[in-house]
C-alpha positions in Angstrom: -128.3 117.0 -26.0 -126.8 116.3 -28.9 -127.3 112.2 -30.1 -125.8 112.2 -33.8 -128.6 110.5 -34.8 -130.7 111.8 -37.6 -134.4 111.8 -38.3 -136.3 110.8 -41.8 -139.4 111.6 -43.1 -140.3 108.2 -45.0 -141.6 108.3 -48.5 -143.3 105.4 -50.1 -144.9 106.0 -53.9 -144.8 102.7 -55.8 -145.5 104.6 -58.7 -143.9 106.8 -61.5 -140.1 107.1 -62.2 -137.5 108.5 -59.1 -137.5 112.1 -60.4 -141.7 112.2 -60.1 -141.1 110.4 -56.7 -138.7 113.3 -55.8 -140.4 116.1 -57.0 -143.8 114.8 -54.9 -141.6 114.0 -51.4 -140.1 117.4 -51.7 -142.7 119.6 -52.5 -144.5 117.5 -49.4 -141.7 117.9 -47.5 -141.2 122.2 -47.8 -145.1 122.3 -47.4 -144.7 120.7 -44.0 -141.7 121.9 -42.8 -140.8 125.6 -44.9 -137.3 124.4 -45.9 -135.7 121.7 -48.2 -134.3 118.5 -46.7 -130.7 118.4 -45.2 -130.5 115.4 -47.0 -131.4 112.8 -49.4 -131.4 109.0 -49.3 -132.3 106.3 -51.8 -132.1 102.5 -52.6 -128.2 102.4 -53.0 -128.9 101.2 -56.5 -130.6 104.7 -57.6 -127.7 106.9 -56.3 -126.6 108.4 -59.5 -130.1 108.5 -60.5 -131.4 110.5 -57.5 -128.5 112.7 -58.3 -129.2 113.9 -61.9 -133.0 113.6 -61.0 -132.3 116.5 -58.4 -130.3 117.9 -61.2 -132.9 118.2 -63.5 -135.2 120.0 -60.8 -132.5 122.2 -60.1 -131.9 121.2 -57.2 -128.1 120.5 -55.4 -128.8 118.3 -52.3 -126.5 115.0 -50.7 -127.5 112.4 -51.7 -126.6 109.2 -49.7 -127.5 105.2 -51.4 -128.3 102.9 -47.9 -129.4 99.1 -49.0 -132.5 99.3 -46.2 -133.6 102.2 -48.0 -136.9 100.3 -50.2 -136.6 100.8 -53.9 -140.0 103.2 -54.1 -138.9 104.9 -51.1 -137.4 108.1 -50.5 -136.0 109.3 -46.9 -135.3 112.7 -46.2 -133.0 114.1 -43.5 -135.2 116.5 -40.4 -132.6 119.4 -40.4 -132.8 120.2 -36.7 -135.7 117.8 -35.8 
């Protein structure tokens, strides 16, 4: 049964700059699950820096800026969870 709602694996590192904080929830992320997020969501503050901080890793993802997403946190989409 289909809800529309969509799952997030919650990331929470206080530390380092939002690319470093990227690059860790990611490479946690395909470890766990074999794939890359469907998604992407930060502080809606650090949208355009999420953006060019998946740019830099080379990576192309949405990227979506929600105000009760924490400033250190990082939330990314289950694809099929």
């Amino acid at each position: 049964m289909e809800t529309g709602m969509v799952t997030y694996r919650v990331y929470r590192h206080p530390y380092g700059d939002l690319k470093e904080r990227l690059r860790e929830a990611l490479r946690d992320y395909y470890a766990r699950h074999g794939q890359l997020p469907g998604s992407v969501v930060v502080h809606k503050s650090l949208v355009r820096e999420a953006v060019e901080a998946l740019a830099a890793l080379g990576l192309r993802l949405p990227v979506e800026g929600v105000g009760g997403c924490l400033v250190p946190e990082v939330w990314l989409a289950m694809n099929d969870q």
